[in-house]
C-alpha positions in Angstrom: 85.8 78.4 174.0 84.2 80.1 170.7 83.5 83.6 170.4 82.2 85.8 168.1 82.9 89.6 168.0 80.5 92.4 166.7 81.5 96.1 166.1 78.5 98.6 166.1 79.3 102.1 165.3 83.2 101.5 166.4 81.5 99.4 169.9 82.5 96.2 170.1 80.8 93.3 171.4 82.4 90.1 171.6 80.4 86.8 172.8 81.4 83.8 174.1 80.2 80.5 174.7 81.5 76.8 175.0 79.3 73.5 174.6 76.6 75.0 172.8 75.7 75.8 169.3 74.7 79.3 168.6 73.3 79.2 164.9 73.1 82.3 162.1 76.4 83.5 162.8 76.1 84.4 159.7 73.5 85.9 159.2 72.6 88.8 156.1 71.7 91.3 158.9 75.3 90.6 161.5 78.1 89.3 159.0 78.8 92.7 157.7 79.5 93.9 161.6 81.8 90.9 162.3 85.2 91.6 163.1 88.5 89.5 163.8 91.7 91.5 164.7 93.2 91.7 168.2 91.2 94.7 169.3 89.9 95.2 172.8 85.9 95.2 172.9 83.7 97.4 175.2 81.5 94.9 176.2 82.3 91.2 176.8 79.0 88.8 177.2 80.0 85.1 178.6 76.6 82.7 177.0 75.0 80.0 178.9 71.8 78.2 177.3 68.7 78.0 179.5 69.3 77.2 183.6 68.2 80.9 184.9 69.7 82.2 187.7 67.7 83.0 190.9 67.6 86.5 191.7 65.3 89.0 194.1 62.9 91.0 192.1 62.3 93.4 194.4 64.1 96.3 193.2 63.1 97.2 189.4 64.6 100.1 188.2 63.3 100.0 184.9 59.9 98.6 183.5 59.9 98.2 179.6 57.3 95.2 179.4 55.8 96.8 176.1 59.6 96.2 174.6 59.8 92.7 176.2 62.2 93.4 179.2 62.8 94.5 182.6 65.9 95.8 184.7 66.7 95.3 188.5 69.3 96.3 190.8 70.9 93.3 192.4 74.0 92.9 194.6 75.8 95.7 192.4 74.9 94.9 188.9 72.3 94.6 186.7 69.9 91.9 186.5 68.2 92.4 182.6 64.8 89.9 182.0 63.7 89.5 178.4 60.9 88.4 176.9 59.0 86.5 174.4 56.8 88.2 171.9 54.8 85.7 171.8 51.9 85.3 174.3 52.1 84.7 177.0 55.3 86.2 176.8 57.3 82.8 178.8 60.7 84.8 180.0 63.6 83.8 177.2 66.8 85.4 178.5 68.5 86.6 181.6 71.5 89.1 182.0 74.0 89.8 185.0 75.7 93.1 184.0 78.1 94.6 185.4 76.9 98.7 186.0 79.1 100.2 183.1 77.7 97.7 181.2 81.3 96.7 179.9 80.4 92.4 180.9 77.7 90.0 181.7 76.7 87.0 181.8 73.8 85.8 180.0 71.4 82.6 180.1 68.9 82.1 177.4 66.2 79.8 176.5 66.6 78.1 173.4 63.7 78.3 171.1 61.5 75.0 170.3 60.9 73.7 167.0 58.2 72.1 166.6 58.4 68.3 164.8 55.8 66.4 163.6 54.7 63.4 165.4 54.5 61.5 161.5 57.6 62.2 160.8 58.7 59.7 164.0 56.8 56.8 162.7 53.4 57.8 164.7 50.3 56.7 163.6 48.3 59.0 162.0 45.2 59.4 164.7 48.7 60.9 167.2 49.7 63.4 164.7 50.7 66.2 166.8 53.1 68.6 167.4 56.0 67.7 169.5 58.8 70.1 171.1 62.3 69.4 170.9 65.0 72.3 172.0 66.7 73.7 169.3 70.1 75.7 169.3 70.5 79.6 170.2 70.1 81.9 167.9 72.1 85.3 167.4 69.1 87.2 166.5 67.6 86.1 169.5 70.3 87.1 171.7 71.0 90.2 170.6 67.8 91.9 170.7 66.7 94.0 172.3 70.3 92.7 174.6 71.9 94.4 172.5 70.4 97.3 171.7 70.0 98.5 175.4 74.1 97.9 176.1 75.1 100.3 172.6 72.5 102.6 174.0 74.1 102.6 177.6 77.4 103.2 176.2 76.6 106.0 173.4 74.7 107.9 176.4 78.8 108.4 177.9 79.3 111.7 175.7 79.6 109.4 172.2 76.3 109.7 170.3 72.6 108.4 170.2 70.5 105.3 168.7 67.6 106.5 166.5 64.5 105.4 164.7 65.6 106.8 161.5 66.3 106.0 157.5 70.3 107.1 157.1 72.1 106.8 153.6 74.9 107.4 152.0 73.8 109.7 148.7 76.8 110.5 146.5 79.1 110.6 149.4 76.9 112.3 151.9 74.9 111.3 154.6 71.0 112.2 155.3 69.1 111.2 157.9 65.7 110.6 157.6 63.3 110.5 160.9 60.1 109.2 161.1 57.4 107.3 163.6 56.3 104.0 162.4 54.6 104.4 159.1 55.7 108.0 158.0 57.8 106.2 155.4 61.4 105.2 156.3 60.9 101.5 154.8 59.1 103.3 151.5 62.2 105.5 151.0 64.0 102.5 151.5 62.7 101.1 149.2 62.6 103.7 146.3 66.6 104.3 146.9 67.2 100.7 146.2 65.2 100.8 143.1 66.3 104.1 141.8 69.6 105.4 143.1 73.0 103.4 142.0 74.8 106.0 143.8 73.1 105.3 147.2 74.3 103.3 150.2 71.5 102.1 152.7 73.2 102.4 156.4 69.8 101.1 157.6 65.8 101.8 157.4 65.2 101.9 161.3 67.7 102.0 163.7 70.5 104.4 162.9 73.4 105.6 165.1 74.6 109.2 164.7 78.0 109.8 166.6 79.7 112.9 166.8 84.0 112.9 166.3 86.4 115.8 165.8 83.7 118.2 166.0 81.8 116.5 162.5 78.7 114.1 163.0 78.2 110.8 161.3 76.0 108.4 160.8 76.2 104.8 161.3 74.3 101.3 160.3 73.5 99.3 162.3 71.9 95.2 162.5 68.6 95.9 163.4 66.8 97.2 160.3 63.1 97.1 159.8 60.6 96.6 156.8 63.0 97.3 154.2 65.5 94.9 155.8 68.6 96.8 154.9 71.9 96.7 156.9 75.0 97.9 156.7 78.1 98.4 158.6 78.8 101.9 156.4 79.7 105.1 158.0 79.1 108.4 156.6 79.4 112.1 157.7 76.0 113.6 158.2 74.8 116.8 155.8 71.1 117.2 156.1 68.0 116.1 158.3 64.7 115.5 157.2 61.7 114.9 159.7 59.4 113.1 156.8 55.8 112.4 156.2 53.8 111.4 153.5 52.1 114.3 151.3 50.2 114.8 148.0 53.4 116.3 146.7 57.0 116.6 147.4 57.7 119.8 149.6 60.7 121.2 152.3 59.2 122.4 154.9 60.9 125.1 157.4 60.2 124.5 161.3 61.2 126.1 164.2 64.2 124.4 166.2 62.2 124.0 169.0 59.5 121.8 167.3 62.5 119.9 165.5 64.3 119.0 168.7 60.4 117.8 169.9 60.3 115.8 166.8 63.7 114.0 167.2 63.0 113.8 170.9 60.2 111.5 169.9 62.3 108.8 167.7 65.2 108.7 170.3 66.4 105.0 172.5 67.0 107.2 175.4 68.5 105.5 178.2 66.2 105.9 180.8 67.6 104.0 183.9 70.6 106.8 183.6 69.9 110.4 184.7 73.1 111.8 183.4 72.8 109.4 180.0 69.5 110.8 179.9 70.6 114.6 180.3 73.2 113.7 177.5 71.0 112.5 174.8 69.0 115.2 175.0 71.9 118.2 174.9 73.2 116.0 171.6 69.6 116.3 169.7 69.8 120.3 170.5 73.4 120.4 169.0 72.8 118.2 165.9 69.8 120.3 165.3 70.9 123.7 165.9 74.4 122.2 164.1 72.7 120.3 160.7 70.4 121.6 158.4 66.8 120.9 159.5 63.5 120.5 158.0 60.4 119.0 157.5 59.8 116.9 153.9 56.7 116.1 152.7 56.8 113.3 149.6 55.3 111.6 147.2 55.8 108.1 147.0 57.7 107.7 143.1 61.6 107.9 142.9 61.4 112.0 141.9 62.0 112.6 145.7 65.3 110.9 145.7 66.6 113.9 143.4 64.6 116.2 145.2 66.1 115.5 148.3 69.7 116.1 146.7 68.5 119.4 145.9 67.1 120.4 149.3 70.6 118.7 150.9 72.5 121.2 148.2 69.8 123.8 148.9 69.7 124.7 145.5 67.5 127.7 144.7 63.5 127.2 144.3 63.3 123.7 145.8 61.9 125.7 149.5 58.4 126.0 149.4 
């Protein structure tokens, strides 16, 4: 039996498998999350390649076709489908998971590569493109898998999975928060090039966990256009809801409009009333707890010291 075992944001995930090959093990994104000491893990996934179980479809309790997946209620647990993004979208994995989402068992469908019918010594009027299975792949298998099972178990009075920009400036956290295209990847970006003293935690998907009455940031392996990951924990100072503007400004909201803002980047866990109820009372605490504002900038490094001066709120930088 091999296994591999994965802490997110002190969650840990182990995998297991036998008589298969599960390939990027490690991968630039995962081998900074990979862990190999004798602790206990809160979710345990057995892996089977391809062979989907049959199952009734009848009772979905959860339709997320838009993010590639599906959930059912079957015979106690959970029955998870996934997706390709590909058109037209052929199913690629199948979960059995237990209701706490502590273990599963999970089939997937390895991924074809396709070989060229020259390269076996065909003729050249039967070039083509020929399938042949390849191995699993851990990037396959853990997304969106895995995403939905740290969700399921932050949403038990532990924390919440964001769309957000987090780093680690001169030994304090910021989170930045932002929709597709307000500029999480750009600031990203402009850290890496400009700030020494900077540690990315990641430019996308961000976990922000409150312990001993302090909240903290955490990376996680799922980053997005400015593909930066890191297993890095930090204690959160300052948020920023960002957007892009004409020049670099703080802008002060109500809390009301704040909370509607995070609302609007959370992974909220929505086959779970009470997970849902949760999520929602953390994003009132962390904003009513954290500095809060809106930040408007200008795509050149200045922000990055401009932002230290809003997170120190030294005097003139409010606008």
């Amino acid at each position: 039996m091999q296994e591999i075992k994965l802490k997110i944001a002190n969650i840990g995930i182990r995998l297991q498998w036998e008589q298969i090959t599960i390939e990027d093990l490690e991968h630039i994104f995962y081998k900074d999350f990979v862990f190999k000491d004798e602790q206990s893990t809160e979710v345990d996934l057995r892996i089977h390649r391809g062979g989907f179980p049959e199952y009734p479809q009848e009772e979905m309790i959860f339709d997320a076709m838009e993010n590639r997946w599906r959930l059912y209620n079957y015979n106690g647990k959970y029955v998870m489908e996934i997706f390709s993004a590909t058109p037209p979208h052929p199913k690629e994995t199948v979960a059995l998971i237990e209701k706490d989402f502590s273990r599963g068992q999970v089939w997937a469908k390895p991924k074809d590569r396709g070989v060229r019918r020259e390269e076996l010594g065909f003729r050249k009027k039967e070039l083509g493109v020929r399938r042949e299975p390849s191995n699993l792949s851990l990037i396959n298998l853990m997304r969106p898998l895995a995403e939905i099972l740290v969700i399921n178990h932050l949403s038990k009075d532990k924390g919440l999975l964001t769309h957000a920009l987090g780093v680690d400036d001169e030994g304090e956290g910021m989170v930045f928060f932002g929709a597709s295209g307000a500029g999480k990847s750009t600031l990203a970006n402009l850290y890496k090039q400009y700030s020494k003293n900077t540690v990315i935690l990641n430019d996308e998907r961000l976990i922000i966990k409150k312990e001993k009455h302090k909240f903290y940031l955490y990376g996680t392996p799922w980053p997005g256009g400015g593909f930066t990951a890191s297993n890095h924990k930090v204690e959160l100072k300052k948020v920023f809801f960002i957007k892009h503007g004409r020049q670099n400004r703080v802008i002060p909201e109500p809390t009301i409009l704040l909370m509607k803002r995070m609302f609007q980047q959370l992974f909220l866990p929505f086959w779970d009333k009470a997970g849902i109820d949760f999520t929602l009372g953390f994003c009132e605490e962390l904003v009513r707890s954290i500095p809060s504002h809106r930040l408007a900038f200008v795509n050149d490094e200045k922000v990055i010291d401009f932002a230290r001066k809003a997170r120190k709120n030294e005097r003139g930088i409010w606008n």
